[in-house]
ZAMARGU-4260 file (C-alpha; in steps of 0.2 Angstrom, whole numbers, plus 5000, padded with zeros to 4 digits):
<rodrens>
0) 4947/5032/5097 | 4951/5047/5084 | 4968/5045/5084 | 4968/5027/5083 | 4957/5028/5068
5) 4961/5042/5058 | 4976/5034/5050 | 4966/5021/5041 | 4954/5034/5033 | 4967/5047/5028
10) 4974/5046/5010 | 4990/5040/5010 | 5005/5051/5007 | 5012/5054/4989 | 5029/5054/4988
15) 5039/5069/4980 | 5038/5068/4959 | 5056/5065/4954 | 5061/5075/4939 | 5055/5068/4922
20) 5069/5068/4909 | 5062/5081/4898 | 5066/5084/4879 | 5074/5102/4874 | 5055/5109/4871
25) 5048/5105/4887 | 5037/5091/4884 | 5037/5073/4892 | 5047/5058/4879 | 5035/5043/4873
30) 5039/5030/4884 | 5037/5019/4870 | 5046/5029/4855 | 5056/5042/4864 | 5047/5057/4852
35) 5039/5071/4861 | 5020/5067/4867 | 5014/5083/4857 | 5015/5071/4841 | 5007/5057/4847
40) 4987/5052/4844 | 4979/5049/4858 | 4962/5041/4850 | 4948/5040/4865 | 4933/5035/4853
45) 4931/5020/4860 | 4935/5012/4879 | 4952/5006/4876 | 4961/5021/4875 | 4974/5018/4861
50) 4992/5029/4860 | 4998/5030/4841 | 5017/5036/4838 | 5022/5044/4824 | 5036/5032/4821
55) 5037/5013/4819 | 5055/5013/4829 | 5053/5008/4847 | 5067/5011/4861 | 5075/4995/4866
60) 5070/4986/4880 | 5076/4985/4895 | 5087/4968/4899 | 5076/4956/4911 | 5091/4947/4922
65) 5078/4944/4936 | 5066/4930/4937 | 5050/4930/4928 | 5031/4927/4933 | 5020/4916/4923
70) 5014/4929/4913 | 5031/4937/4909 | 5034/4951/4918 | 5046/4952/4934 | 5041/4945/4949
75) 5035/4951/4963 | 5044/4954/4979 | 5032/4939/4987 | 5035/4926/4975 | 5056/4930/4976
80) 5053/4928/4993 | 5042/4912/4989 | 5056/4905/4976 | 5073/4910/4989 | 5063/4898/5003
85) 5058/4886/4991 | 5077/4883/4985 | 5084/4881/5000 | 5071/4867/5007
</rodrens>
């Protein structure tokens, strides 16, 4: 009965970290900007925590070729799935 059990209270298993792309002093880039984190504002006074740049530039966003949900963002595995079956019915 362990062993049948066990694997559903173990935490699951984390994949390896991939290397981050790293700037030439070592720290993490903005996701947002691209500068180093060590000159962003991280302001945690209240319980949105808010990320302020240094700079008003943004990195471009990447193209979105795939199909959208409602809200935007790429869809899911499920509703691709869902949208292939529906077009050939």
């Amino acid at each position: 009965m362990d062993r049948a059990l066990t694997p559903a209270f173990e935490s699951p298993r984390m994949a390896p970290e991939e290397p981050d792309d790293r700037s030439q002093s070592g720290e993490k880039p903005c996701p947002l900007c691209g500068h180093p984190m060590f000159e962003h504002r991280i302001d945690e006074s209240t319980s949105n925590v808010l990320l302020e740049c240094p700079t008003d530039e943004r990195l471009p966003e990447p193209a979105a070729t795939a199909p959208l949900n409602e809200f935007g963002m790429p869809a899911s595995e499920e509703r691709l799935a869902k949208l292939k079956r529906n077009d050939h019915a």
